[in-house]
BASE-362822 format. One record per residue (C-alpha): residue in three letters; x, y, z. Coordinates in steps of 0.02 Angstrom, whole numbers, plus 50000, padded with zeros to 5 digits. Layout:
REM residues N
alaXYZ
...
***
This chain:
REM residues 635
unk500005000050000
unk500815016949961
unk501125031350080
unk500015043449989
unk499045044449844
unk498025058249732
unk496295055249714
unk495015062349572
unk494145078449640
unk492985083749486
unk494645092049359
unk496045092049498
unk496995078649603
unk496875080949799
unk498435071649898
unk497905058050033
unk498835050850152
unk498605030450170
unk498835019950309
unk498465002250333
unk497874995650515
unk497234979050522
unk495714976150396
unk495374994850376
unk496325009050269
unk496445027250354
unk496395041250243
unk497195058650296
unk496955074750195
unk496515093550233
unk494805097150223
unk493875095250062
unk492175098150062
unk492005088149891
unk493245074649919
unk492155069950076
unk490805068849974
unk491485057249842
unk492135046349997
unk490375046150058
unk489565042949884
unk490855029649824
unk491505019749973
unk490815003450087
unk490925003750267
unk491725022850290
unk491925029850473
unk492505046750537
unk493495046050677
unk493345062050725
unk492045057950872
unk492715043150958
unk493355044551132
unk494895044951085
unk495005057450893
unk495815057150773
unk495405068250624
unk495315054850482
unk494175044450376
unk494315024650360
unk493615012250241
unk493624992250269
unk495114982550140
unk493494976250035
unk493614971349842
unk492464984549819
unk493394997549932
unk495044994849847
unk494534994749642
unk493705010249693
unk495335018749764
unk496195011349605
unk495055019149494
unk494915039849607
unk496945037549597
unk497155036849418
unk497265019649379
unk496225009349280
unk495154991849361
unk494064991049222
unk495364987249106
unk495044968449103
unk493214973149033
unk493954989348899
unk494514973348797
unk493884968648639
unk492994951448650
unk494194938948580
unk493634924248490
unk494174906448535
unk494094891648429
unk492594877648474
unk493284859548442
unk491834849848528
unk490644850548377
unk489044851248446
unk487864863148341
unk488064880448412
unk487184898348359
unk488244912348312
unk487354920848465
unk488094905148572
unk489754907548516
unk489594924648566
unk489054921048735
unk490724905848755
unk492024920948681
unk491084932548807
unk491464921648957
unk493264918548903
unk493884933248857
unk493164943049021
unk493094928449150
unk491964936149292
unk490344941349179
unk488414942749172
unk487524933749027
unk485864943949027
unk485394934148882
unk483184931448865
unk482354915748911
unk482694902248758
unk484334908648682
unk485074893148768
unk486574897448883
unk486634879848946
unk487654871848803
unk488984888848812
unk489224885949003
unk489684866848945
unk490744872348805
unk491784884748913
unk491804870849073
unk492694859448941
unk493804872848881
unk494304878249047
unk494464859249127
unk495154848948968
unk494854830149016
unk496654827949086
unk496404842449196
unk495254841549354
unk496364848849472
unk495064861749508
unk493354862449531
unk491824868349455
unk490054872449537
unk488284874349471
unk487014883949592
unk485364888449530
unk483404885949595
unk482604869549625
unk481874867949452
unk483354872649375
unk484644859949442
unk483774846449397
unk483254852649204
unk485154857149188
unk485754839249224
unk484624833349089
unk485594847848975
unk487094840849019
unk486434822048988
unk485704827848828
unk487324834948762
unk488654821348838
unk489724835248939
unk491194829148973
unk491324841549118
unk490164837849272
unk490074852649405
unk489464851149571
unk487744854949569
unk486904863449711
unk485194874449707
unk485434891449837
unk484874884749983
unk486174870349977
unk487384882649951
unk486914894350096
unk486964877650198
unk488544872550137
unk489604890650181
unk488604891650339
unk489334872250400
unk491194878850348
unk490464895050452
unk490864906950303
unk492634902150279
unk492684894150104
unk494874889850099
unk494614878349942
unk493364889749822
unk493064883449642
unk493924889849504
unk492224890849407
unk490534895749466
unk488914896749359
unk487644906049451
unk486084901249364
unk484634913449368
unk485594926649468
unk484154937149492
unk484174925049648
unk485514935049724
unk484774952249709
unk484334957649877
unk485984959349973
unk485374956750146
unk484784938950091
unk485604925250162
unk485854916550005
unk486654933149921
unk487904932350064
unk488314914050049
unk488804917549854
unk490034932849890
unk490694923350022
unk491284909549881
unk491544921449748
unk492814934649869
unk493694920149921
unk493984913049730
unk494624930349696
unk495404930449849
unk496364915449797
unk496564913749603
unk496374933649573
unk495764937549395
unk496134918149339
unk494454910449395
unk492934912349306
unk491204918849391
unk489774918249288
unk488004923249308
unk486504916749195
unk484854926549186
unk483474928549066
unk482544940549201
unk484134951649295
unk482924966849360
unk481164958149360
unk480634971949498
unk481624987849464
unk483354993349402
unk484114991549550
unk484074973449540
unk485524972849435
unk486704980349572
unk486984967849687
unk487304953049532
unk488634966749463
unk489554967349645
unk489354947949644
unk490164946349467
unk491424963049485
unk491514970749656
unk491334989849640
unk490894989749450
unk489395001549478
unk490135015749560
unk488505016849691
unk489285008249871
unk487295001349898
unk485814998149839
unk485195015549917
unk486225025549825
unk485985017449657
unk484015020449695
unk484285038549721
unk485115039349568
unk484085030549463
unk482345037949547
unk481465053649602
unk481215051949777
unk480315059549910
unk480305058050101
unk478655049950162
unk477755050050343
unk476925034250407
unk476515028150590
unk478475020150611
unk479245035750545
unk479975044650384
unk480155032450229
unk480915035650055
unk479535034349937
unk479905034349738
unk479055045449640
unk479395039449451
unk480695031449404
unk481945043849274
unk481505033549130
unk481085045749010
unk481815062848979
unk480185069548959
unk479865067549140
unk480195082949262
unk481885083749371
unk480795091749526
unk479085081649509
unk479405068249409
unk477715072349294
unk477785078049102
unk477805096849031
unk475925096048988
unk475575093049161
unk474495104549266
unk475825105849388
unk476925115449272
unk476915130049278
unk476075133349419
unk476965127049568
unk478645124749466
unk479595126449314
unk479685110749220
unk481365105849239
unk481985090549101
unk482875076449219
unk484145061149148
unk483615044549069
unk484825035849212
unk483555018949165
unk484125021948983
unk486005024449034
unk486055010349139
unk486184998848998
unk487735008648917
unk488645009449121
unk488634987949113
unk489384987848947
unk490914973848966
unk490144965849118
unk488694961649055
unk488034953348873
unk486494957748837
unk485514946948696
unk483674947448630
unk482874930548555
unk482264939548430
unk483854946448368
unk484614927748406
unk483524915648340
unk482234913848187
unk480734908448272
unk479004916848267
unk478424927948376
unk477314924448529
unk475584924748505
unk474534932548663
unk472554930648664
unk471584935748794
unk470034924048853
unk468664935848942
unk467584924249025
unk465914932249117
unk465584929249285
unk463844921549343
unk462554933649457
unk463074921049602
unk465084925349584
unk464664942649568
unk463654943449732
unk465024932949802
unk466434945349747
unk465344960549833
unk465144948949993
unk467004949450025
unk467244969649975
unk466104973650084
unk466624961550243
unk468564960650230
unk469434974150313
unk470984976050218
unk471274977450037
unk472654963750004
unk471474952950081
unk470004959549967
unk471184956649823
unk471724938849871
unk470074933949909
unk469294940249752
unk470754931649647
unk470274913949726
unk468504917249691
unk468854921249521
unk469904903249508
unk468324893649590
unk468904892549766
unk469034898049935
unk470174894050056
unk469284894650248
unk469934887150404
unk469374872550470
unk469504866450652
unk470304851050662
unk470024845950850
unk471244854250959
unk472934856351015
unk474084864451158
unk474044881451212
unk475514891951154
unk475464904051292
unk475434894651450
unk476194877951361
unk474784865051411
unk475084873251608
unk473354882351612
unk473804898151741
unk475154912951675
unk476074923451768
unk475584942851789
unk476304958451892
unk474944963952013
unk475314980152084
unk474354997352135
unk474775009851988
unk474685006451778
unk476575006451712
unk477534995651610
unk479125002851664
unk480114987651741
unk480945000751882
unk479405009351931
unk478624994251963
unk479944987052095
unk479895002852167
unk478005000652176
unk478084984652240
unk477474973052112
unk477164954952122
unk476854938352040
unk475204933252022
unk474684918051927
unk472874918851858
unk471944907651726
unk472764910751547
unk471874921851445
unk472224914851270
unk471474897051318
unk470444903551468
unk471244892051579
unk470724875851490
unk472694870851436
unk472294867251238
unk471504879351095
unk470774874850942
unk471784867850800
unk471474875450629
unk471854869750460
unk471434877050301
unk470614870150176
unk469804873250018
unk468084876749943
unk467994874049768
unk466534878449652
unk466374879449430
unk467184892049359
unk466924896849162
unk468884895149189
unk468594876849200
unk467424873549043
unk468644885648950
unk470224874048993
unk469294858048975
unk468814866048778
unk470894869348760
unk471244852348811
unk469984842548699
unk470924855848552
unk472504849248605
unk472194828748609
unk473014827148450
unk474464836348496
unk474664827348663
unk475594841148763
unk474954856748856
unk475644869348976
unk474594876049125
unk475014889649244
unk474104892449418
unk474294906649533
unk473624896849679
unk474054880649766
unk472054878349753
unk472214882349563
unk473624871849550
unk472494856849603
unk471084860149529
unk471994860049354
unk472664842549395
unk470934836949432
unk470194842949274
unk471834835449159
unk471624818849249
unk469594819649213
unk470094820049027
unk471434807349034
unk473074816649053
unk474674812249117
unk475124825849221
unk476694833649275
unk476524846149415
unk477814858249491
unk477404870949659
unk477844875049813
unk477694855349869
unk478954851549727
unk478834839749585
unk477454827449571
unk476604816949443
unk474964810449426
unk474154797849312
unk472824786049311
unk473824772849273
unk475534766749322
unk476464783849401
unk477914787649280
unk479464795649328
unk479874812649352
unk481374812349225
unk480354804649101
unk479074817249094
unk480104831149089
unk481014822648939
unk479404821348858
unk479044840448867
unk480734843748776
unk480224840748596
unk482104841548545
unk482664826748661
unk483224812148548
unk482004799248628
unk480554809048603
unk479594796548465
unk479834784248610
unk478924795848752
unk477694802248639
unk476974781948618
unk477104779148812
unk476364795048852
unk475054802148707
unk474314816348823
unk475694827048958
unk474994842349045
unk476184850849133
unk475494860449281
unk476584873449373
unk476644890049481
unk477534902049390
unk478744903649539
unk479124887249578
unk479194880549394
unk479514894949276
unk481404894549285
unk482574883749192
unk481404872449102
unk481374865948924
unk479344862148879
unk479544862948682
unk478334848848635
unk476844861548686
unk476264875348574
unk475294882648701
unk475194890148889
unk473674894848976
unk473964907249123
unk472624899649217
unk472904912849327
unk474534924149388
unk475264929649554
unk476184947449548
unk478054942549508
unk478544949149359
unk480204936649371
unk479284921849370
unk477724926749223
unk479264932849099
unk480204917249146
unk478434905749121
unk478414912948948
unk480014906848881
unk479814887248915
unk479084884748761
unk479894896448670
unk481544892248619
unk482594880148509
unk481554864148462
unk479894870748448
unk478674868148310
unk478864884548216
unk477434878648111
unk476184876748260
unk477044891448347
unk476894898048539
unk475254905048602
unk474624911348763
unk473374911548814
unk472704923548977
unk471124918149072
unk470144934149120
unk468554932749231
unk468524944749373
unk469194960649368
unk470704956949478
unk471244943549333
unk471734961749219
unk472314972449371
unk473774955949384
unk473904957649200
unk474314975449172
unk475424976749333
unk476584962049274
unk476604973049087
unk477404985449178
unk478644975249265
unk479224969449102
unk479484985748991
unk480394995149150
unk481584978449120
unk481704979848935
unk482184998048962
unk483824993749070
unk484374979048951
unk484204992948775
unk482784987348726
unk481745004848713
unk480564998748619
unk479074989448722
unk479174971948711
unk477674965448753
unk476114967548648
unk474534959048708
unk472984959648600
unk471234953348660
***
């Protein structure tokens, strides 16, 4: 570490005096009011030691990767040189059948090592990752590892990939949670890291604070820690900001510690939105306005010119598409590729079924306005009712008390005056008193509840049954459910009309038939119409419905042999309806029967799902380039 070094202040250099102690740097310099600042705007973990008991007038910032490419970078010296390469193109011996696009992606993760493939849903980043894992480890070279961590779905469709294309490579797979068990048994000390990590669906790893997030920067610090620039990090996703922009910055920090030059998620926000301080009952909040999307929008208001706010409480004031920008700030780190500039398939096909209610679910729907207190569970309700269910509770005999543990008496402070201070009531002279427990009322056990479900007809249900008697010669259909109770109903009506049926939710995979229950792997096989033993599934199994919550089965998965999807019904993620999109939608379809979906609408709560996860999905489109809206739904 040197002495002293001159740090970027707007056009000049300002001198700083460094000084390592332990894990932190100290940083000495005459006051600057703008040097603080950029300290402050630019740096992890910073701390003034100009109040402790005993001062000292100086700033200090932990030794992170973050802290120090940062100091490279405000002392002249260029970090993101490694990514100011041109992509460099490497020779492919394996001879599987790659797209240009593919070899795009294999140079990409070569040439820059530590890198985020934001590449859509069906471009096929699978059969790269396998082609780079072979380059990397030749067969006479195993000396280092290789891991693959993705979601439940997606671990075990990605062993099938690497079945299907005879790697010769075979990482250790683990989905997140086995991960986050594994660093927390080695209690976050990872001495042996891979050499090669595939994060699969990184938009996993967004939230920082997650556990999860923390378990993958504790394996991908220490591989940095220990091979440097010579070990190759690697994030997948089809969906990197399925929420908002700021998404992408913890998945940057994961792939290239102190890329983005915002220390947190915070201050990326505030750059990236208009935001205003908000009162509620636990205090002041930040609340954002609009997101500065649009140069169009105002600086101080965040509304357009024709607005009736301008002129008369301000001048408009023209702000910065930082959305827009975003895009251009992750060049190098991040490869960003459209299926439709990738791949010759036709376009998605969206229809829109409006199915009318009955007088009875409309009287229902009013029922539960005007009796539930609180609008999410107005909104929940009404979206079960308009699937043909209810979920109540049940009682389901009884069970012991939680508060007084079976005991039947609790223990209360009796004294002569109303406090809850702990020292005014010694000084009072409180004492124990047991009495009867309220929560039980002395009897020891409470009543049990379950839920359970109500079901009733829904024109949903005649309107599916119609799809699946369309698709008996085609033998293969895709159903999504936004509900557990949705999710079973579907299986109940596929089963009624002699499906096979593949199901995926929150209680993992499971299959259903009315004959002989097939495997798991087989039926997934049989939804890929590229796999080489398809003939063969297609004459055990005629008719496969595949029945899944978006969330639980919309990642990772190849269903080809379907031309359709019926959304059934949605829940709010926009992650997990642009990721259910894609699994049909790829390499291996039919081009000639094409990919439809198709959108149940019956109450009004079915569009108000609808429209909000649009939105999701153009503010996304935005921060990969894509300006133009991508999503088109006609009725």
């Amino acid at each position: 570490m040197l002495d002293s070094i001159k740090l970027k202040v707007g056009r000049y250099l300002k001198k700083v005096k460094l000084a390592q102690n332990g894990d932190r740097v100290y940083l000495t310099f005459p006051y600057n009011k703008a040097l603080i600042q950029i300290i402050k705007d630019t740096f992890q973990g910073i701390r003034w030691h100009g109040f402790d008991a005993k001062p000292i007038k100086k700033w200090s910032i932990p030794m992170t990767q973050r802290n120090m490419f940062t100091l490279l970078y405000l002392s002249g010296q260029d970090p993101y040189a490694p990514y100011n390469i041109s992509r460099r193109k490497f020779e492919i011996t394996s001879g599987r059948p790659l797209y240009e696009h593919q070899e795009i992606m294999v140079n990409q993760i070569m040439t820059y090592r530590q890198c985020i493939l934001a590449a859509e849903m069906g471009t096929g980043k699978t059969l790269p990752v396998i082609e780079t894992l072979e380059m990397v480890f030749p067969e006479s070279d195993y000396d280092q590892a290789s891991w693959y961590i993705g979601p439940k779905s997606g671990v075990m469709a990605v062993n099938l990939e690497f079945e299907k294309w005879e790697a010769n490579v075979h990482p250790w797979m683990l989905t997140y949670e086995g991960l986050l068990s594994f660093v927390k048994e080695h209690d976050f000390q990872i001495c042996n890291p891979p050499k090669f990590i595939v994060l699969d669906e990184s938009s996993k790893i967004k939230n920082p604070k997650a556990q999860r997030s923390k378990a993958v920067a504790c394996v991908t610090d220490s591989m940095r820690e220990v091979y440097g620039l010579d070990c190759y990090v690697v994030e997948l996703s089809g969906t990197p900001a399925p929420r908002s922009p700021v998404d992408w910055w913890h998945q940057c920090e994961i792939a290239c510690p102190g890329f983005l030059s915002e220390p947190s998620l915070f201050h990326m926000r505030k750059r990236l939105a208009l935001i205003v301080e908000r009162e509620s009952s636990s205090g002041v909040y930040p609340h954002v306005v609009t997101w500065l999307d649009d140069e169009k929008k105002c600086n101080i208001c965040g509304k357009y010119e024709d607005d009736e706010a301008h002129p008369f409480s301000h001048k408009f004031e023209p702000s910065r598409n930082e959305v827009g920008s975003l895009y251009h700030r992750l060049k190098g780190l991040v490869l960003v590729q459209f299926k439709k500039d990738c791949l010759d398939l036709p376009e998605k096909q969206y229809r829109v079924m409006r199915l009318k209610p009955e007088a009875d679910t409309l009287r229902a729907a009013k029922l539960i306005a005007k009796t539930s207190t609180r609008a999410i569970e107005v909104l929940t309700r009404l979206r079960e009712l308009s699937d043909g269910f209810q979920y109540i509770k049940k009682e389901a005999g009884e069970e012991t008390c939680p508060n007084c543990f079976g005991e039947k008496i609790m223990t209360i402070k009796v004294g002569n005056i109303e406090t809850d201070d702990p020292e005014e009531m010694i000084k009072a002279g409180f004492h124990d008193e047991e009495v009867p427990c309220t929560y039980c009322g002395g009897k020891g056990t409470v009543i049990k509840y379950v839920r359970d479900t109500e079901y009733a007809e829904s024109p949903k249900d005649e309107a599916l049954r119609n799809i699946m008697d369309d698709h008996d010669e085609i033998g293969r259909l895709i159903v999504w459910g936004g509900f557990t109770g949705s999710i079973d109903k579907i299986i109940q009506i596929a089963l009624t009309k002699g499906w096979v049926v593949l199901s995926v939710d929150g209680r993992g995979y499971r299959c259903f038939s009315a004959l002989e229950t097939p495997s798991i792997e087989d039926l997934l096989k049989s939804m890929d119409a590229s796999h080489k033993d398809r003939s063969h599934y297609m004459e055990q199994y005629p008719k496969v419905c595949f029945v899944g919550h978006p969330q639980a089965g919309g990642m990772s998965l190849t269903l080809t042999a379907s031309p359709t999807e019926v959304f059934y019904s949605n829940s709010f993620s926009g992650e997990a309806r642009m990721q259910s999109e894609d699994r049909f939608h790829r390499v291996g379809m039919d081009v000639n029967r094409g990919a439809t979906i198709i959108d149940f609408i019956h109450l009004k709560t079915d569009q108000l799902v609808l429209d909000n996860l649009r939105k999701k999905k153009d503010l996304q489109s935005l921060t990969m380039g894509e300006v133009q809206q991508a999503l088109e739904i006609g009725d």
